[in-house]
DOTITI-240502 format. One record per residue (C-alpha): residue number from 0; x, y, z. Coordinates in steps of 0.5 Angstrom, whole numbers, plus 2048, in hexadecimal, padded with zeros to 3 digits. Layout:
<sites>
> resi | east | north | up
> NUM | X | Y | Z
...
</sites>
This chain:
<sites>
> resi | east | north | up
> 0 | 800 | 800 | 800
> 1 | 802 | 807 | 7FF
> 2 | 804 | 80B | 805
> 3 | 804 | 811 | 807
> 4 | 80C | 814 | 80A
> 5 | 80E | 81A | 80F
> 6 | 813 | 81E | 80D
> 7 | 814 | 821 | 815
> 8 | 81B | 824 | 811
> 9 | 818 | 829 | 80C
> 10 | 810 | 828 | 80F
> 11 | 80E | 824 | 809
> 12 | 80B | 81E | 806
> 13 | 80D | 819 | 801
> 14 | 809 | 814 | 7FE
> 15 | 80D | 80D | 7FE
> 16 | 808 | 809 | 7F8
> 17 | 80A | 802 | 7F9
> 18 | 805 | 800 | 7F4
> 19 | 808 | 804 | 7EF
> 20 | 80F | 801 | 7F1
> 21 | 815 | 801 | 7EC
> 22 | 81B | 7FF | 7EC
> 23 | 823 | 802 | 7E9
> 24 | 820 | 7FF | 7E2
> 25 | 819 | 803 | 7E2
> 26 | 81D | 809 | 7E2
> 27 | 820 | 80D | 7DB
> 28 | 827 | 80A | 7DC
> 29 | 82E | 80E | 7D8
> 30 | 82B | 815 | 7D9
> 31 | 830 | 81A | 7D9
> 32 | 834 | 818 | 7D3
> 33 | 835 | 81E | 7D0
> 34 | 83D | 820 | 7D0
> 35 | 83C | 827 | 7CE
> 36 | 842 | 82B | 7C9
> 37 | 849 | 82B | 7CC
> 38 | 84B | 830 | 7C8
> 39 | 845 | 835 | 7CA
> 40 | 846 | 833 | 7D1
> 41 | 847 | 83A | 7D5
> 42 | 84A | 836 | 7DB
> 43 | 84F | 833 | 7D8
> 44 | 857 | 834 | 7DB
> 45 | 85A | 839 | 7D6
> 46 | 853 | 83C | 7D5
> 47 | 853 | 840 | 7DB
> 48 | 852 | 847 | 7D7
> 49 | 84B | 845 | 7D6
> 50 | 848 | 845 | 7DD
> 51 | 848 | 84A | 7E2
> 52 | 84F | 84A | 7E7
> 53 | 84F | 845 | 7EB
> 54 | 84E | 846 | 7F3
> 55 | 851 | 841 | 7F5
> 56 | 855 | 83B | 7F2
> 57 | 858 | 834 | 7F5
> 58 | 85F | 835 | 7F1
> 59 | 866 | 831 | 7EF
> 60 | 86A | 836 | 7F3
> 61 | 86E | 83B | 7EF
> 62 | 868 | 83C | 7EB
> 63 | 865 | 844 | 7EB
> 64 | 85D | 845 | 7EA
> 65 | 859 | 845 | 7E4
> 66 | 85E | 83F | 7E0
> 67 | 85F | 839 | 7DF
> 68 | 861 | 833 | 7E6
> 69 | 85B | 834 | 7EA
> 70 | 858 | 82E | 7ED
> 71 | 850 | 831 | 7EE
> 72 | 84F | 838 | 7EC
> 73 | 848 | 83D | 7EF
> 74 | 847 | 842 | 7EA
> 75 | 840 | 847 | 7EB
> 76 | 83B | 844 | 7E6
> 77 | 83C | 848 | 7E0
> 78 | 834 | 848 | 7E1
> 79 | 832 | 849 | 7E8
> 80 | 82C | 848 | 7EB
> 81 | 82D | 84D | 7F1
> 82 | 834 | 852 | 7F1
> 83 | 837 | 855 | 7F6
> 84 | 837 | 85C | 7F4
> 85 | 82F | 85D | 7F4
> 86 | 82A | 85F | 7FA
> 87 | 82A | 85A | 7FF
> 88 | 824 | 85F | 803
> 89 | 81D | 85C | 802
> 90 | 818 | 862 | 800
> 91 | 810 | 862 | 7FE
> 92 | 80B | 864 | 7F9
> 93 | 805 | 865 | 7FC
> 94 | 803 | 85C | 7FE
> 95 | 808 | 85B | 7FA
> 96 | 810 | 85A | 7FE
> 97 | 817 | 858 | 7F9
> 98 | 81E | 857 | 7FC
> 99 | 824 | 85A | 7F7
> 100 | 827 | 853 | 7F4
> 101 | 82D | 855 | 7F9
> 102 | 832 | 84E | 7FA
> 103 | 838 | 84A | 7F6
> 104 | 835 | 845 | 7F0
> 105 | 83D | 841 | 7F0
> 106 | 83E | 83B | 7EC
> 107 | 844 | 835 | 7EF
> 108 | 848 | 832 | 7E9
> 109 | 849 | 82C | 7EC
> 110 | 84E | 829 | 7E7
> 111 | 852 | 82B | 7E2
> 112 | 850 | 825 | 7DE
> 113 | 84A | 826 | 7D9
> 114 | 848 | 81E | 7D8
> 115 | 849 | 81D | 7E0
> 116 | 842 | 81C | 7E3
> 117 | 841 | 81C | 7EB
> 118 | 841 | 814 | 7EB
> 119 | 848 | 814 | 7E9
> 120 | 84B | 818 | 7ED
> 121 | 851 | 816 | 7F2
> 122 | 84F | 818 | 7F9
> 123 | 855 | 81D | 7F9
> 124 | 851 | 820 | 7F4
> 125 | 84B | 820 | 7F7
> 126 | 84F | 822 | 7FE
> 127 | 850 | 828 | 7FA
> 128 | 84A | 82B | 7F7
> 129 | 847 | 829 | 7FE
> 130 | 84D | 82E | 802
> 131 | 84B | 833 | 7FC
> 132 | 844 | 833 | 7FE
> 133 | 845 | 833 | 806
> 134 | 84A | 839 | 804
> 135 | 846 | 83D | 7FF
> 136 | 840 | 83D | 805
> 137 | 845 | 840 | 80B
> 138 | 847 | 845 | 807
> 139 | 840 | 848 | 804
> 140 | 83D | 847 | 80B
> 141 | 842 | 84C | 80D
> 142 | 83D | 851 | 809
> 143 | 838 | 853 | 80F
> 144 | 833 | 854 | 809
> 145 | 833 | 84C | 808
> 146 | 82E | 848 | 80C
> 147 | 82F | 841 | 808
> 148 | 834 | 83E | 803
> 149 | 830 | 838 | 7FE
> 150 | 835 | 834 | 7FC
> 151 | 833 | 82E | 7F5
> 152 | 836 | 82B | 7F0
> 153 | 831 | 828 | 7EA
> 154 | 832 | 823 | 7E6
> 155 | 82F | 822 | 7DF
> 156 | 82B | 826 | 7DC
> 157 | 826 | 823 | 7DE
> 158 | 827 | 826 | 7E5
> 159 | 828 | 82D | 7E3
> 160 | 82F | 82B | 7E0
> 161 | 831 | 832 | 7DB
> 162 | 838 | 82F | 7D9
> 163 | 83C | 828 | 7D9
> 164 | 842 | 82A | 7DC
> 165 | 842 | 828 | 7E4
> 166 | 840 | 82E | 7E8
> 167 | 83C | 830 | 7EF
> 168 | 838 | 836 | 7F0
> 169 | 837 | 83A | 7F6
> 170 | 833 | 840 | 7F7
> 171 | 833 | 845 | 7FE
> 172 | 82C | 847 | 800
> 173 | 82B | 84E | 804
> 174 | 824 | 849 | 807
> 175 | 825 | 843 | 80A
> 176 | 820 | 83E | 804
> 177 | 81A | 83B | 807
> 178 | 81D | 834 | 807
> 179 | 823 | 836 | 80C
> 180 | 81D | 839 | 810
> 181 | 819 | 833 | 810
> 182 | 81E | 82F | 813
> 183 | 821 | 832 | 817
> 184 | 819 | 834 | 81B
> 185 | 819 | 82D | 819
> 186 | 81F | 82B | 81D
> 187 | 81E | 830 | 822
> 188 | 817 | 82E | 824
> 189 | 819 | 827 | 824
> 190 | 81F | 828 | 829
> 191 | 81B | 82D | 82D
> 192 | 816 | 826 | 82F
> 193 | 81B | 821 | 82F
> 194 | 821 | 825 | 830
> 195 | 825 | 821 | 82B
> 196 | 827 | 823 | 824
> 197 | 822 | 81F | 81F
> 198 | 827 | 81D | 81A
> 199 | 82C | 81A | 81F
> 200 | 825 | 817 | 821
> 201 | 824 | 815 | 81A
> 202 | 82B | 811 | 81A
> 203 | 82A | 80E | 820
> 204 | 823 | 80B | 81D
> 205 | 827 | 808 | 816
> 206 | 82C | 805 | 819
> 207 | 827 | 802 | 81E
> 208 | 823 | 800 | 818
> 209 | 828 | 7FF | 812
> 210 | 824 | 7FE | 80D
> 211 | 825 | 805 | 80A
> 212 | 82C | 805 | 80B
> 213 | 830 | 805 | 804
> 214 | 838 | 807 | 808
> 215 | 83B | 809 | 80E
> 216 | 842 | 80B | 80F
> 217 | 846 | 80D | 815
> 218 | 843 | 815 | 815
> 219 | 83D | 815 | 80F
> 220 | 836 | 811 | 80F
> 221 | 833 | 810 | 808
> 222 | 82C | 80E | 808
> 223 | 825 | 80E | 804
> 224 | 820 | 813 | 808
> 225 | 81A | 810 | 80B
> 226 | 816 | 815 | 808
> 227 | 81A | 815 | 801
> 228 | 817 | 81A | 7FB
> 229 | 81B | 817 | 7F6
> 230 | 81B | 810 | 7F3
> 231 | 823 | 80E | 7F6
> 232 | 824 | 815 | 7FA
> 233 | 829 | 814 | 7FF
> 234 | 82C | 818 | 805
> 235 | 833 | 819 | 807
> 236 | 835 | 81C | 80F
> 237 | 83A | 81C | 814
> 238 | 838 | 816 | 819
> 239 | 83C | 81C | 81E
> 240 | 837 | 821 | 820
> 241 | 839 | 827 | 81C
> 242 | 835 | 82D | 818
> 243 | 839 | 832 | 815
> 244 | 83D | 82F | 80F
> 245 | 842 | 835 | 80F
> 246 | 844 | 832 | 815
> 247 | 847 | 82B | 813
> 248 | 84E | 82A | 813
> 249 | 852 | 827 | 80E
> 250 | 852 | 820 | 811
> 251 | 84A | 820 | 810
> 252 | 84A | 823 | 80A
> 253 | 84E | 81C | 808
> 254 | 849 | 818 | 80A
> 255 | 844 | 81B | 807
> 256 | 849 | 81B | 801
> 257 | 848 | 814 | 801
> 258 | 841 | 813 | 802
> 259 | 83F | 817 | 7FE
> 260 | 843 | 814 | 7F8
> 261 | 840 | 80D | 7FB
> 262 | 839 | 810 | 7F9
> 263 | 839 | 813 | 7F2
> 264 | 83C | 80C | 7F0
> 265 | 837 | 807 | 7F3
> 266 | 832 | 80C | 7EF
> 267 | 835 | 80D | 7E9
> 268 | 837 | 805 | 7E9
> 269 | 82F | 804 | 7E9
> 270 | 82C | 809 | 7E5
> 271 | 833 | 80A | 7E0
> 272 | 834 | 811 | 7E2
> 273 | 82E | 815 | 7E3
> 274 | 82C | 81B | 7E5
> 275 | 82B | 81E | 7EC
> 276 | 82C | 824 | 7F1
> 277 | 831 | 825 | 7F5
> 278 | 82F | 829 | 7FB
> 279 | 832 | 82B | 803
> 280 | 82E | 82E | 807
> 281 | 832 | 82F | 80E
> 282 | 830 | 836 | 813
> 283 | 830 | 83D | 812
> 284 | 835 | 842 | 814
> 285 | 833 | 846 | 81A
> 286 | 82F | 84B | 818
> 287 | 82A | 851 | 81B
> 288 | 823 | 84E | 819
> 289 | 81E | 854 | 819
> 290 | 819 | 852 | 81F
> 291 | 81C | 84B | 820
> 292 | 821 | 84D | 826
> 293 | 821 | 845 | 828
> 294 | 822 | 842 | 820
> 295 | 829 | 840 | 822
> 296 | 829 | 83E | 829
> 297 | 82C | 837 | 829
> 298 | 82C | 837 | 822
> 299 | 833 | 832 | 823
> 300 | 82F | 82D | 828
> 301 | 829 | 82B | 823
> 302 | 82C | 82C | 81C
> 303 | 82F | 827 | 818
> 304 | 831 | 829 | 811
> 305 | 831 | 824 | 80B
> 306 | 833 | 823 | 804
> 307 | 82C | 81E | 800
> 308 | 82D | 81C | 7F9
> 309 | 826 | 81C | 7F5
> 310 | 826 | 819 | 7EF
> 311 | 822 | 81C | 7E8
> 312 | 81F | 815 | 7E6
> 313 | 818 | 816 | 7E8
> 314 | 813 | 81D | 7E6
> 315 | 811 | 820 | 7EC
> 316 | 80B | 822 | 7E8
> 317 | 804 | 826 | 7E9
> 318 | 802 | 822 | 7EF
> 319 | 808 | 824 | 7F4
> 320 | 808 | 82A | 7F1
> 321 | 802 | 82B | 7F3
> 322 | 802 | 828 | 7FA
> 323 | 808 | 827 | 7FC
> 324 | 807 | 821 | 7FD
> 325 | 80C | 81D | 7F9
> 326 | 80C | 816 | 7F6
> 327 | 811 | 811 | 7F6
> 328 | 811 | 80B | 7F2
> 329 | 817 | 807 | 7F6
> 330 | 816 | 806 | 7FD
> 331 | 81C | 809 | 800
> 332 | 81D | 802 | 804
> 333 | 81E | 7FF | 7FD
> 334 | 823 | 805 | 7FA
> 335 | 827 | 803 | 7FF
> 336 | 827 | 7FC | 7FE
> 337 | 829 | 7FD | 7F7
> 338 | 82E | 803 | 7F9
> 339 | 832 | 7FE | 7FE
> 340 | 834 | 7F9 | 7F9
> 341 | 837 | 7FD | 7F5
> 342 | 83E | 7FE | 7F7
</sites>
């Protein structure tokens, strides 16, 4: 029978249809297959007058900026969707209230290689595109203006993907997002009852139970959520209690390094590279909120940040669209059984 699931993290609700179960084969496999033009590619080593300057760069040593050697490259994107020079202050038109699209739009240029994808890095590599982004979020919070760093990569155009060489994006926000807000209500109403962080629950409960678990090392937990909204959605989160990612040290980021890699390549085993979306979400950065003088109070004793992979392999189409309510084809539970087989 279908079951309705709770999602206490983002206070939503996801159909789980086992009627309408489907297995890896039932879902349009080899997406992504596009390799696009190396030779048009604006991210490519020795084609770094074609993008704005750099801002930061993972580099061999000696080799000065905007020049070929780097290791990761963040660029401002060429076409941002909010930019640092304009108005942050939010004003009113009568009913109607805007904000200026004050904030940085950058792009991570994950590798220097065109045809390399996310499952073919080494856990070097991803180590590094990982320090890029704990890096490029402490920076930018030194901007008292930035309440929150959204940091994603797409893969596939399918999931929002513009150009095939490998890159990540992050966008800084002078509000906090409605999703970062509803977790951490989310969280904090659940500590405030039980006086303990849901996620650091929510581990408890998958290990306990174990069904849902797909890997685990001696610092990260990879799991299908029980309330997952995509058909082989998955969670990646520190098993230590942690909230604000720009905080990690290099020692987790290499853990994480390596579970993440474990991740993208269980998926693309099954699925033949798919599209998917790559998404932190972690704390913001203590700030002032307007009538909110408690927002921030034990804000690290019951948040918890954590990446999730979403793969773009079934259409969210006008019901969820409608409702909210999500319908996955896969219970997580057999995802998770699929994904612990593949090495």
């Amino acid at each position: 029978m279908p079951e309705l699931r709770y999602n206490r993290l983002n206070n939503t609700w996801t159909i789980i249809s086992k009627e309408r179960a489907k297995r890896p084969h039932d879902y349009p496999i080899g997406w992504s297959k596009e390799r696009g033009d190396i030779n048009k590619c604006p991210f490519e080593p020795g084609k770094e007058h074609l993008t704005p300057s750099e801002v930061y760069a993972i580099r061999e040593p000696g080799t000065p900026p905007n020049t070929p050697g780097w290791k990761v490259r963040v660029i401002p994107n060429k076409f941002p969707a909010v930019k640092p020079e304009e108005d942050f202050f939010r004003n009113s038109e009568d009913i109607y209230d805007r904000m200026g699209g004050f904030g940085y739009h950058e792009v991570i240029i994950d590798t220097p290689d065109h045809y390399k994808q996310l499952q073919d890095f080494s856990v070097g590599e991803i180590f590094l595109m990982l320090l890029a982004y704990r890096e490029r979020m402490k920076q930018l919070y030194k901007d008292k203006n930035i309440y929150y760093v959204q940091i994603f990569k797409n893969h596939g155009k399918e999931a929002g993907k513009s150009l095939y060489h490998s890159h990540s994006q992050l966008i800084a926000l002078p509000r906090i997002p409605k999703r970062i807000d509803t977790q951490i209500n989310q969280t904090r109403k659940y500590y405030i009852e039980k006086e303990r962080c849901l996620l650091c629950d929510e581990i408890k409960y998958e290990r306990k139970h174990v069904e849902r678990i797909i890997e685990e090392n001696n610092r990260f937990l990879i799991y299908a959520p029980y309330a997952s909204a995509f058909p082989f959605e998955m969670r990646i989160l520190p098993t230590f209690h942690s909230h604000d990612f720009s905080s990690v040290t290099d020692e987790d980021l290499e853990d994480l390094a390596k579970t993440l890699q474990l991740a993208v390549r269980k998926l693309a085993q099954i699925f033949d590279n798919p599209p998917f979306n790559l998404i932190l979400h972690t704390a913001p950065p203590l700030r002032n909120i307007p009538g909110k003088p408690d927002y921030f109070y034990d804000i690290d004793k019951f948040f918890h940040w954590y990446i999730e992979i979403l793969p773009r392999i079934a259409i969210h189409a006008g019901f969820e669209l409608g409702t909210e309510y999500f319908i996955n084809p896969t219970p997580p539970e057999e995802a998770a059984r699929y994904l612990r087989e593949k090495n």
